[in-house]
C-alpha positions as CSV (number, residue, x, y, z in Angstrom):
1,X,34.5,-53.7,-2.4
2,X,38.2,-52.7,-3.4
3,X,39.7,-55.2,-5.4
4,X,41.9,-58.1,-3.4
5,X,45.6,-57.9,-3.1
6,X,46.3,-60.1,-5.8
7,X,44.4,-58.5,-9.1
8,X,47.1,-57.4,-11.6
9,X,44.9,-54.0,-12.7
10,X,46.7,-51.2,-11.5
11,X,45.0,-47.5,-10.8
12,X,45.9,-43.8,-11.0
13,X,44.4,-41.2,-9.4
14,X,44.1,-38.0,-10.7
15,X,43.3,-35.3,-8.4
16,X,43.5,-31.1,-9.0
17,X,44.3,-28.6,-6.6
18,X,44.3,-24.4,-6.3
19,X,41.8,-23.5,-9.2
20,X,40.1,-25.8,-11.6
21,X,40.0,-25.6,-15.7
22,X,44.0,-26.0,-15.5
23,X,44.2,-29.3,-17.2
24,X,43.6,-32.3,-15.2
25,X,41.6,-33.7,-18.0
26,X,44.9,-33.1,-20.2
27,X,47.0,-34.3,-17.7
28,X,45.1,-37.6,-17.3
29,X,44.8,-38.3,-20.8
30,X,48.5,-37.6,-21.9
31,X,49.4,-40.1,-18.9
32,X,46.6,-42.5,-20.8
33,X,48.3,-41.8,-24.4
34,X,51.8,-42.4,-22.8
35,X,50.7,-45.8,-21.5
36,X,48.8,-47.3,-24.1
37,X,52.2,-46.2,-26.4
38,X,53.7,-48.5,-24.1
39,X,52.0,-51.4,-24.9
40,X,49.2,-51.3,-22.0
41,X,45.4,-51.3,-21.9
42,X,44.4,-48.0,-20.4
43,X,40.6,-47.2,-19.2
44,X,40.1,-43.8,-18.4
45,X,36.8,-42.4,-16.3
46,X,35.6,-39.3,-15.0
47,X,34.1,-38.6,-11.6
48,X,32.2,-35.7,-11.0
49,X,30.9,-34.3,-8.1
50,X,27.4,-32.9,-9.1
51,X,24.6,-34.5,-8.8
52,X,23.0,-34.5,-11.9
53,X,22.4,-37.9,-13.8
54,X,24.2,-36.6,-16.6
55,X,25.7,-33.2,-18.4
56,X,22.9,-33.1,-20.7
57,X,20.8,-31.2,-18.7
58,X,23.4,-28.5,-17.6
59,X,23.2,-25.3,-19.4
60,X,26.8,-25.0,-21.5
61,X,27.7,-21.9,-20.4
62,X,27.7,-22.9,-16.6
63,X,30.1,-26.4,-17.3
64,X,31.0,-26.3,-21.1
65,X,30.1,-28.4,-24.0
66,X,27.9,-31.6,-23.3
67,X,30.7,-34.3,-25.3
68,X,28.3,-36.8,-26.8
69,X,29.6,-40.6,-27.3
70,X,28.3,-43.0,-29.7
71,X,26.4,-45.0,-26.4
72,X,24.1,-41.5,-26.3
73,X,26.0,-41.0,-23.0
74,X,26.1,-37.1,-22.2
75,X,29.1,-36.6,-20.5
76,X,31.9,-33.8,-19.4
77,X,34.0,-32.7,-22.1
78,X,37.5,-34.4,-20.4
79,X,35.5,-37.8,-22.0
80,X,36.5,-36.0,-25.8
81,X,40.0,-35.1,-24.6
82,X,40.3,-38.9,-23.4
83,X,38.8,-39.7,-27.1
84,X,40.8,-37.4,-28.8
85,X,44.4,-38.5,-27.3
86,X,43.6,-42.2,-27.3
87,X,42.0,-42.6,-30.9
88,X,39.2,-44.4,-28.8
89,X,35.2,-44.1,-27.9
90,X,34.4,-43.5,-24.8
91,X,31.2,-44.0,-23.3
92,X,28.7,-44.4,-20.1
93,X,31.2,-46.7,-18.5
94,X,33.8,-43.7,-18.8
95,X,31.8,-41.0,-17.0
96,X,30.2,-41.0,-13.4
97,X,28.4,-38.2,-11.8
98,X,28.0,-38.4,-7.9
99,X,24.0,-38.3,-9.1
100,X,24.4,-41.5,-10.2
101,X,26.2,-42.8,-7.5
102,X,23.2,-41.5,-5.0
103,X,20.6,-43.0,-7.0
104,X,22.2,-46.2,-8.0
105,X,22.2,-46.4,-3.9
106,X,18.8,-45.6,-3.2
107,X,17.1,-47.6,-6.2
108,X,19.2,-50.5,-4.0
109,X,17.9,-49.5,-0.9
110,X,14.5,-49.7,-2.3
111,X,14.5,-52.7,-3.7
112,X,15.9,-54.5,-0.8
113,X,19.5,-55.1,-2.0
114,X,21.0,-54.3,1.2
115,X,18.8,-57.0,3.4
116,X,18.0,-54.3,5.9
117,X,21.6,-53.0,6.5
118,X,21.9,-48.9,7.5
119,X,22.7,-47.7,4.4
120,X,25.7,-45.4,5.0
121,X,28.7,-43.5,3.8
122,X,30.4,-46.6,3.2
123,X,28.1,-47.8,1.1
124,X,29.3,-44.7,-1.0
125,X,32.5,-45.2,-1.4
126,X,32.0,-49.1,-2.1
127,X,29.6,-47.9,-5.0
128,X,32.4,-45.5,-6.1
129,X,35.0,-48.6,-6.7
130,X,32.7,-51.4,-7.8
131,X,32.0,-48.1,-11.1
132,X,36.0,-48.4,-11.2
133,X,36.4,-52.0,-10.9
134,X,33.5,-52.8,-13.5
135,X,35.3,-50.3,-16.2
136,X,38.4,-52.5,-15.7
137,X,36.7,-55.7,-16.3
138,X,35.2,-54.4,-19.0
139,X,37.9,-53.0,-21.1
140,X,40.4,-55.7,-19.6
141,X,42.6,-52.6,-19.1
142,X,46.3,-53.0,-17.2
143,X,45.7,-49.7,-15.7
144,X,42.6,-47.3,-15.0
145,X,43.3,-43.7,-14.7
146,X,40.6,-42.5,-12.7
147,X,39.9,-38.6,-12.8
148,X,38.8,-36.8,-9.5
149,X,36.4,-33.6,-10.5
150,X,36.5,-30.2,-9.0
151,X,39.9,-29.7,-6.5
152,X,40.9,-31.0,-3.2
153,X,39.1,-29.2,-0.5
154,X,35.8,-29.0,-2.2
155,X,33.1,-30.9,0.3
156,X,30.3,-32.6,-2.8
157,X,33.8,-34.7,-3.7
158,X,35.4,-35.8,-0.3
159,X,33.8,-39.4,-0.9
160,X,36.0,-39.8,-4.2
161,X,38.9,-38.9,-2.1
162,X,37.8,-41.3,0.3
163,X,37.5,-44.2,-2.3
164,X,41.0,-43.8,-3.7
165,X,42.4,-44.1,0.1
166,X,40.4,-47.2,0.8
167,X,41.1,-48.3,-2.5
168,X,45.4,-47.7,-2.3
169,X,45.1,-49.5,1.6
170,X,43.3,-52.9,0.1
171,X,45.8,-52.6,-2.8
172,X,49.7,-51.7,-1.9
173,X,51.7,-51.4,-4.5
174,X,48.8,-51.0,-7.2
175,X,48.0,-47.5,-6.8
176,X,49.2,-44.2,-7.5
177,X,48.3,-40.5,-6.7
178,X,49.2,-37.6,-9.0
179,X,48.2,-34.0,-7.7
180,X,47.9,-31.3,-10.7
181,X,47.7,-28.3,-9.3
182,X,48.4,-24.9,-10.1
183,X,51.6,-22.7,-9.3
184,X,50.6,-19.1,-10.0
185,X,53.1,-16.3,-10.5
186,X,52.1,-12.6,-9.3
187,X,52.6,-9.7,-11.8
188,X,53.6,-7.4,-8.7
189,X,55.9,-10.6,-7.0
190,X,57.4,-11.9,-10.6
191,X,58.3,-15.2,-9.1
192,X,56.1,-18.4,-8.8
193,X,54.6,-19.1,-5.4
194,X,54.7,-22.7,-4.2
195,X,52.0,-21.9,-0.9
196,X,48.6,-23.1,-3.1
197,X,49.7,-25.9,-3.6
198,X,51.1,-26.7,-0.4
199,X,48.2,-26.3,0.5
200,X,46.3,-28.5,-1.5
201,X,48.8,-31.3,-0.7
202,X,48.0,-30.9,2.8
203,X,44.3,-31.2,2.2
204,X,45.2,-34.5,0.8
205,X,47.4,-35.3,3.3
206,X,44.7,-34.7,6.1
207,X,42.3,-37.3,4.1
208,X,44.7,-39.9,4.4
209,X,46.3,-39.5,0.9
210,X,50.3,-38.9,0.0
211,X,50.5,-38.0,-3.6
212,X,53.4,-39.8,-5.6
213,X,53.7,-36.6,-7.9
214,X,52.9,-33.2,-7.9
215,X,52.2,-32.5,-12.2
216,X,52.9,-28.3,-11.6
217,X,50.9,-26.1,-14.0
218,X,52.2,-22.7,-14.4
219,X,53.1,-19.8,-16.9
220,X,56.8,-21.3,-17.4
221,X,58.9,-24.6,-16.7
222,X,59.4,-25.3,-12.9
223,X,62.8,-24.1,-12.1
224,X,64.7,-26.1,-9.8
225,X,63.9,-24.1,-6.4
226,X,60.3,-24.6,-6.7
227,X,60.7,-28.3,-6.9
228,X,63.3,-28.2,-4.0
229,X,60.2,-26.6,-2.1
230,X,57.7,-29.0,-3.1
231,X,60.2,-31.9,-2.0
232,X,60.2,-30.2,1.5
233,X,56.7,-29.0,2.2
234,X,55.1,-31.4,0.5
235,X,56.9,-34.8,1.7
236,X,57.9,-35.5,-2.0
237,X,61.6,-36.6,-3.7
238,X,61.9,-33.7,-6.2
239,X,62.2,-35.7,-9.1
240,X,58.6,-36.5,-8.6
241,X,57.6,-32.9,-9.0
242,X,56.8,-33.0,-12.8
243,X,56.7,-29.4,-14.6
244,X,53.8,-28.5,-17.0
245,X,53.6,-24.8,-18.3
246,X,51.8,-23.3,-20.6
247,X,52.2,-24.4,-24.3
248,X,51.3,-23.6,-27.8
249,X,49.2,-26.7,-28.4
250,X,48.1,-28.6,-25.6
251,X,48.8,-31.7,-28.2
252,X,52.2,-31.1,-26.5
253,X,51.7,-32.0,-22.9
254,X,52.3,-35.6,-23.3
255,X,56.2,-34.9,-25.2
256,X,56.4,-32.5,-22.1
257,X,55.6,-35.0,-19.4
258,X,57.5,-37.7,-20.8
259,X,60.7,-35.5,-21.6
260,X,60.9,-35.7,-17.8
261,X,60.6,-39.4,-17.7
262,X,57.3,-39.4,-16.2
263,X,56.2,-43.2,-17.7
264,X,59.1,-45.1,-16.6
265,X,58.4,-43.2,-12.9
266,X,54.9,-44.3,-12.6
267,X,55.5,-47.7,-14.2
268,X,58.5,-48.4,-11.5
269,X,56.0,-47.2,-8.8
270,X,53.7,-49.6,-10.2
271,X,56.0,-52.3,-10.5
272,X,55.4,-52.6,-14.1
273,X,57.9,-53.6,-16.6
274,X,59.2,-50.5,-18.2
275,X,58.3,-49.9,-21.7
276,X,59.6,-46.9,-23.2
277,X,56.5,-45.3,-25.5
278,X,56.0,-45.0,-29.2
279,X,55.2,-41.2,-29.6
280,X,56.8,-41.3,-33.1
281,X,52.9,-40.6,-35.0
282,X,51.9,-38.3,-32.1
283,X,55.7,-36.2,-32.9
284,X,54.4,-35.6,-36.1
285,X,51.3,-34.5,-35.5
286,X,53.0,-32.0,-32.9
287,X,55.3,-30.8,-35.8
288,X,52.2,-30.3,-38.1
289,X,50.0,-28.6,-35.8
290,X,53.2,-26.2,-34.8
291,X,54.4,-25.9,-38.2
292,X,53.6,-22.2,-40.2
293,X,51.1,-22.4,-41.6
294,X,50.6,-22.0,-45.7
295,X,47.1,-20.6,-45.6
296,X,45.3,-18.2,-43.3
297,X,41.3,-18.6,-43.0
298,X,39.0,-16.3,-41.3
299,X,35.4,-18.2,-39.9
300,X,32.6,-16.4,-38.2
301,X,30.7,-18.9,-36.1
302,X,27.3,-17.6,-35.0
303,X,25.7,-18.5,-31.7
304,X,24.2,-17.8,-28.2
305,X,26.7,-19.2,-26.2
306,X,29.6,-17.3,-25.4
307,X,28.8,-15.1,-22.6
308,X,29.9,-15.4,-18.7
309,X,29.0,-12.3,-17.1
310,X,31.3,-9.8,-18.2
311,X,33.4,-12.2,-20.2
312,X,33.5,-14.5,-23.3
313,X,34.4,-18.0,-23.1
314,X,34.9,-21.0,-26.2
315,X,34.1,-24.2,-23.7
316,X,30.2,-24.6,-24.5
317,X,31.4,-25.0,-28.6
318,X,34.8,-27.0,-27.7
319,X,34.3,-30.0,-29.8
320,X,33.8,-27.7,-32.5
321,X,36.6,-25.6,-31.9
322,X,38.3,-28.7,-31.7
323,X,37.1,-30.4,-35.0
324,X,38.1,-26.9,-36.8
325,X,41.6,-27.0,-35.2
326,X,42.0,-30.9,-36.5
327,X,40.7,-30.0,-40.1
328,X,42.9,-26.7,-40.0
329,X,46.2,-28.9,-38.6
330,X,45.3,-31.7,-41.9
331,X,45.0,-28.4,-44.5
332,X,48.4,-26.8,-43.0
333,X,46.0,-23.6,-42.3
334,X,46.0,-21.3,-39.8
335,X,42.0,-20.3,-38.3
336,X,41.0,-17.4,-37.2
337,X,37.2,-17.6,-35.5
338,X,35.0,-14.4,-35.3
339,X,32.3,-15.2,-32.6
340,X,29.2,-13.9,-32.9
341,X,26.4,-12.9,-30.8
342,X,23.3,-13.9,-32.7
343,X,21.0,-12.4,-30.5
344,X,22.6,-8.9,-31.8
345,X,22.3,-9.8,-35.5
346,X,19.5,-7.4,-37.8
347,X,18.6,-7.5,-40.9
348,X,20.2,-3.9,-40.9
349,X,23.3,-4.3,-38.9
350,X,23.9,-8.3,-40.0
351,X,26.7,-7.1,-42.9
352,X,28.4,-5.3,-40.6
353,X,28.6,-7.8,-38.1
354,X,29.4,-10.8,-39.9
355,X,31.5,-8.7,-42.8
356,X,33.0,-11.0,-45.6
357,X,34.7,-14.2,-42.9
358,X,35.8,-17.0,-45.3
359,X,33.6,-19.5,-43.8
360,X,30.2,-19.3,-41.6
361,X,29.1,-21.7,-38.9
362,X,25.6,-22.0,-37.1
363,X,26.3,-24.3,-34.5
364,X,24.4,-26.3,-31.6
365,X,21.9,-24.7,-29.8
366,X,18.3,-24.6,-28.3
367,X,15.0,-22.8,-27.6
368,X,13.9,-19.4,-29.7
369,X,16.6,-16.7,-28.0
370,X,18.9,-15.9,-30.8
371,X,17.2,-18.2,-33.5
372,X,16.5,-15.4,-35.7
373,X,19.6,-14.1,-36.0
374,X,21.0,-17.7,-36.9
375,X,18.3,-18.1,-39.6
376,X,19.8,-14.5,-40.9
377,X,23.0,-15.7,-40.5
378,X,22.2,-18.9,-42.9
379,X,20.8,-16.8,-45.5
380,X,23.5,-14.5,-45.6
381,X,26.2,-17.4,-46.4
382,X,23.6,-17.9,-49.2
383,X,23.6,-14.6,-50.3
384,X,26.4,-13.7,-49.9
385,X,28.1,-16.9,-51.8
386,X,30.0,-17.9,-48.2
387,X,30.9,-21.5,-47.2
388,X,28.3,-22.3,-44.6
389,X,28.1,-25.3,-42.1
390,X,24.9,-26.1,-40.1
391,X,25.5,-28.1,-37.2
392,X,21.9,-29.3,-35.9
393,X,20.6,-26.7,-34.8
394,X,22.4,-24.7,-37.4
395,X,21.1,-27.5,-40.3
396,X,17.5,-26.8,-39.2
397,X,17.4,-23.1,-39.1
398,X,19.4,-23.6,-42.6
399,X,16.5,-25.0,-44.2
400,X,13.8,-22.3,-42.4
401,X,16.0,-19.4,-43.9
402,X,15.5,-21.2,-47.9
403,X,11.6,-21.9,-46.8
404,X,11.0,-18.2,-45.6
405,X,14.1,-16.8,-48.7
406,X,13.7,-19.0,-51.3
407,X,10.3,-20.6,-51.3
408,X,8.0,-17.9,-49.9
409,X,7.0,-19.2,-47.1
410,X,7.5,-16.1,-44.8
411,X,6.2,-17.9,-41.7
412,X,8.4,-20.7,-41.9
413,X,9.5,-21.9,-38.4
414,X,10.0,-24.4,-35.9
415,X,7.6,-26.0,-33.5
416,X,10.5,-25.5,-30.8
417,X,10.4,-21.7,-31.2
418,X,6.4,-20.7,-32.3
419,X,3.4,-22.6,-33.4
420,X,2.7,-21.9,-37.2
421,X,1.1,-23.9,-40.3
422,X,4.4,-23.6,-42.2
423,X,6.8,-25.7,-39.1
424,X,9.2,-27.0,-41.4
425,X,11.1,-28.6,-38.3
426,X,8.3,-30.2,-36.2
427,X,8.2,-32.1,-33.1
428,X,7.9,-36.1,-33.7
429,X,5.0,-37.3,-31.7
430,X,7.2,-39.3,-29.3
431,X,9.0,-36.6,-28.3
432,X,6.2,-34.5,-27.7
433,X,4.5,-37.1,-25.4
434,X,7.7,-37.5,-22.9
435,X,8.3,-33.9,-22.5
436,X,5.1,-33.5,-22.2
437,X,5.9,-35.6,-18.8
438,X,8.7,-32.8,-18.5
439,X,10.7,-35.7,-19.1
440,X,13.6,-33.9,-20.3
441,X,17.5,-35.4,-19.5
442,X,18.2,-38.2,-21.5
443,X,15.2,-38.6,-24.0
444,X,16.3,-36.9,-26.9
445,X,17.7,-38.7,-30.2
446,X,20.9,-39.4,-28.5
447,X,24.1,-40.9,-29.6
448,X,25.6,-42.8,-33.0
449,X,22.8,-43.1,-35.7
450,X,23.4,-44.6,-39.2
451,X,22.4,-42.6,-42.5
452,X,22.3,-43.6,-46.2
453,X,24.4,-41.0,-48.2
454,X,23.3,-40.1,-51.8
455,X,25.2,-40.7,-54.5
456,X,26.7,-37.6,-56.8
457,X,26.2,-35.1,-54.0
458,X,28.4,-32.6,-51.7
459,X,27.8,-35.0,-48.7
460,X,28.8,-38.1,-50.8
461,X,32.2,-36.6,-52.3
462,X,33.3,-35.2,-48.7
463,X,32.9,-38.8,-47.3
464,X,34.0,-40.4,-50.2
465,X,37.4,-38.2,-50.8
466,X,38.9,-38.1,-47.6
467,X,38.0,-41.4,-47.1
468,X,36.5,-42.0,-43.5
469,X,33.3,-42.2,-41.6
470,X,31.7,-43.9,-44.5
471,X,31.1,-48.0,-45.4
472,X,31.3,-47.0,-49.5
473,X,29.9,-50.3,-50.2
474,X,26.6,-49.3,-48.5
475,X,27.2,-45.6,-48.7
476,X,26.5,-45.9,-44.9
477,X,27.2,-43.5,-41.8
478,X,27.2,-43.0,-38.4
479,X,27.4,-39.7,-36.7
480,X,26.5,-38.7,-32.9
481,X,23.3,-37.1,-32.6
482,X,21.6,-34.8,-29.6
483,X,18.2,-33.4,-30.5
484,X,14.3,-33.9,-30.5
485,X,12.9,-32.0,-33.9
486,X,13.6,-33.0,-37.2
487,X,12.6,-31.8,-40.8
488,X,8.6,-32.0,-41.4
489,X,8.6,-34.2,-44.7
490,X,5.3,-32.5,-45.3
491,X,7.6,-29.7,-47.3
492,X,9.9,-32.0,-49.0
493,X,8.5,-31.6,-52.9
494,X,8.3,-28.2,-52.0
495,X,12.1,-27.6,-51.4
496,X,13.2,-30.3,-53.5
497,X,11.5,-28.2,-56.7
498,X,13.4,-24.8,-55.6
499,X,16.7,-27.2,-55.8
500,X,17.1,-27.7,-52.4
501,X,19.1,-31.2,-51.9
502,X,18.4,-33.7,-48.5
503,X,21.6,-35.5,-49.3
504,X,21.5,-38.3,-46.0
505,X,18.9,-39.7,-44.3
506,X,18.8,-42.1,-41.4
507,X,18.5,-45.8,-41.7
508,X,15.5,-46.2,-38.9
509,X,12.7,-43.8,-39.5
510,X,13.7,-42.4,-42.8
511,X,14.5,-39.5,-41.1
512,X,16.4,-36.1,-42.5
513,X,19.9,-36.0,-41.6
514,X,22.0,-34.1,-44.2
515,X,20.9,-30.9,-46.6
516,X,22.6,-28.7,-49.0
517,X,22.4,-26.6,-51.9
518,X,23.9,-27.9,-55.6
519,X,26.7,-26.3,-56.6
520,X,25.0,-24.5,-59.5
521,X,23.7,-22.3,-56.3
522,X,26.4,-22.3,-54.1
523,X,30.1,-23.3,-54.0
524,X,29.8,-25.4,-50.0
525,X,26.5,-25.0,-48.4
526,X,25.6,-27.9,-46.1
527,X,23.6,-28.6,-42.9
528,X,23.8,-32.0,-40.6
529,X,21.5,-32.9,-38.3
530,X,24.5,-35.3,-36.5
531,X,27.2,-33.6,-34.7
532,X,30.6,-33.9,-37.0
533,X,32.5,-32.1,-34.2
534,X,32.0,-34.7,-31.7
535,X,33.9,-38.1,-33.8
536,X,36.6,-35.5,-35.1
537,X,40.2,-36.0,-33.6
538,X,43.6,-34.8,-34.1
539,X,45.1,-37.9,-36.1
540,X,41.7,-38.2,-38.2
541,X,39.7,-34.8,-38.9
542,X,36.1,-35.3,-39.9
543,X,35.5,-35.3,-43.6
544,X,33.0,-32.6,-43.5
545,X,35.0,-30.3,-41.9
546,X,38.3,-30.8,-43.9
547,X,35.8,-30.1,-46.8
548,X,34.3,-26.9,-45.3
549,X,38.0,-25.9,-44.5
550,X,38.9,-26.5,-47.9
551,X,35.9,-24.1,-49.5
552,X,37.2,-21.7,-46.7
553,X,40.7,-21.6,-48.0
554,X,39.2,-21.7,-51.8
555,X,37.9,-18.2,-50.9
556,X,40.0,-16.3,-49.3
């Protein structure tokens, strides 16, 4: 049930209108960064309207990269914007899918928990806030900012819309709605056109919900028309309507939004005492990530997941995109990425496709479709002398290229994409026996798992030099992992003898988690079975990648 009248945590909505992908995740966790600056506990979660259990079972091309926490929780990737802005992990309390809401219910129902009641819509809605109300008690947080998934309008979300309602009427004065919604401008017109989200607000409106600020996403700043039309049509005082156009670095949006006074407007609304925020570390970070840059690096990045119909997209590889921008903003360098259809890569076209890029990447990815074009592409950085970074997927095909390349073994493979006597990554029985079940979404190797680092290697150095993501003292980490094969230690001596280096390995199970090459063979080639990308943020790069950047600027 909503909270009573008297309970001191206060709640934002965050709702989108028009289109989706045009920042509500941003949006909400700029507000979040602008009120923890303040001084107040902030507890961002994400509601989606699908009715999977998770993301991890959603192909990344159809929703974008699965963001992985240190809980194992596979969420939507607005759970690493939330991490990124707030300097803070997020995990399964952060992240609700409308699956989980359905079956949460209907476990109940079967196990009696609602003493014979109908079990109705209500019972929905009620779920929907206890999820909200449990994340506050948790984190102890002053304010949640709750994100609505999809747009206004959409019918597999109306029940969200219907818990914030319910939850604003059992709490005046504690809640807030912000609509962002998009204001599109027409080549042929040349103005911007306030009707979409008119629109949109009156979709609200007919659920029973009045935003208190329209956040305007568009091409340029709102000029002062615009908001003089959103105060009319949309039942709104006009400075309310809070402009948010398109910037160089969405690092930005939070100096935007609070240029225009928008914490001291939401903290009057929520009768808070007004705080003015300390943005003074997140300034400079703007001014380094705007700054020109001294260097200029060029990295192919080699994978299957770029293609959407007719058209290329970056979401299913944001975290890494993300982790290079970060290590790129710490080296003052400027990135270019070459993407790479691997699934197009020969052993007679694969120099002309890759060329001579400063710095290769094998990233993420599963099943046998473009594998062998990824194992070419990780014997080519060899080769060819080029800083190369294996990411999972990318770190096991790396050592299946030095098998087939270096040692001889011709057939070497992995159980995941054929059956053969050399499978230098292999399927651990446990694994084998749940999917065996087709027991697929949340089963894998999920989530933060230690590793003992070796002394006097590349891993080592890159931990120990930038100095993070490493107890020295126990040369211990902790990265996020996603994944069910692993290196068959059957092959270790083999590899070992040809100079190959396994540099980490986990703390339960003994298990592989970082290779590379000495130096004597390679200037930076390394492979990690963890996923870097994922505990990288703006204020604190990951020490791998400001290493691999580093090589990458060394050549060019």
């Amino acid at each position: 049930m909503p909270q009573s009248k008297g309970n001191k945590t206060k709640y934002i909505f965050v709702s989108g209108g028009v289109i989706s992908g045009i920042g509500k995740g941003i949006t909400a966790a700029s507000i979040s960064l602008l009120l923890k600056s303040s001084g107040y506990t902030v507890a961002p979660i994400k509601f989606e309207g699908y009715l999977n259990i998770d993301a991890g079972t959603i192909n990344p091309i159809e929703h974008g990269d699965v963001f992985l926490c240190d809980d194992g929780a596979e969420t939507d990737m607005d759970i690493g914007t939330y991490e990124k802005f707030l300097q803070e992990n997020m995990g399964k309390e952060n992240f609700v899918t409308m699956g989980q809401i359905y079956k949460t219910i209907i476990d109940k129902e079967r196990r009696f928990e609602y003493n014979g009641e109908d079990v109705e819509a209500v019972h929905i809605t009620e779920e929907i806030i206890s999820r909200i109300n449990k994340l506050a008690s948790i984190k102890k947080a002053d304010i949640v900012v709750i994100e609505l998934g999809g747009t206004a309008g959409e019918y597999w979300n109306v029940f969200y819309y219907e818990a914030a309602r319910l939850l604003a009427f059992h709490n005046p004065g504690d809640v807030i709605h912000i609509h962002v919604s998009y204001v599109p401008t027409p080549g042929h017109l040349g103005e911007p056109k306030t009707k979409p989200t008119q629109l949109s607000v009156r979709t609200l409106n007919s659920m029973g919900i009045q935003p208190d600020f329209i956040v305007a996403r568009s091409e340029k700043p709102l000029d002062q028309r615009r908001k003089d039309r959103f105060a009319l049509f949309c039942n709104m005082h006009r400075e309310d309507v809070i402009s948010n156009p398109d910037v160089k670095s969405v690092y930005e949006v939070p100096l935007v939004l609070e240029k225009q006074g928008i914490t001291k407007k939401i903290v009057d609304k929520l009768h808070l005492s007004d705080k003015k925020p300390e943005m003074s570390t997140w300034e400079n970070l703007v001014q380094k990530v705007l700054k020109k840059k001294d260097h200029t690096v060029e990295i192919a990045i080699v994978g299957k997941y770029f293609g959407t119909g007719d058209y290329q997209l970056k979401d299913s590889y944001a975290a890494l995109f993300d982790a290079l921008d970060h290590a790129g903003f710490a080296k003052n360098t400027k990135i270019h990425t070459k993407w790479i259809d691997a699934e197009k890569i020969t052993d007679q076209n694969i120099e002309e496709i890759i060329g001579q890029p400063n710095g290769i990447i094998v990233p993420i990815g599963w099943g046998e479709r473009g594998a062998e074009g990824m194992i070419k592409a990780a014997n080519y950085a060899r080769v060819k002398q080029i800083p190369y970074l294996g990411l999972c997927y990318g770190m096991q095909l790396a050592c299946i290229a030095f098998g087939r390349y270096v040692i001889g073994l011709t057939d070497a493979n992995s159980d995941e994409n054929t059956k053969t006597i050399n499978n230098i990554i292999h399927f651990m029985p446990e694994q084998k026996a749940i999917t065996e079940k087709r027991a697929y979404g949340g089963t894998m190797r999920l989530g933060a798992w230690e590793a003992i680092i070796k002394e006097n290697t590349l891993a080592y150095q890159l931990y120990d030099t930038y100095n993070g993501f490493i107890d020295k003292a126990k040369r211990l980490t902790s990265e996020r992992h996603r994944h069910r094969y692993e290196f068959n230690d059957t092959f270790v001596s083999q590899f070992e003898n040809a100079g190959f280096i396994f540099s980490g390995r986990s703390v339960e199970e003994n298990l592989v988690e970082i290779i590379e090459l000495p130096k004597s063979q390679h200037p930076f080639y390394i492979g990690t079975q963890g996923h870097p990308e994922y505990k990288s943020r703006p204020l604190s790069p990951h020490p791998i990648f400001l290493g691999f950047i580093q090589a990458c600027i060394n050549t060019s």
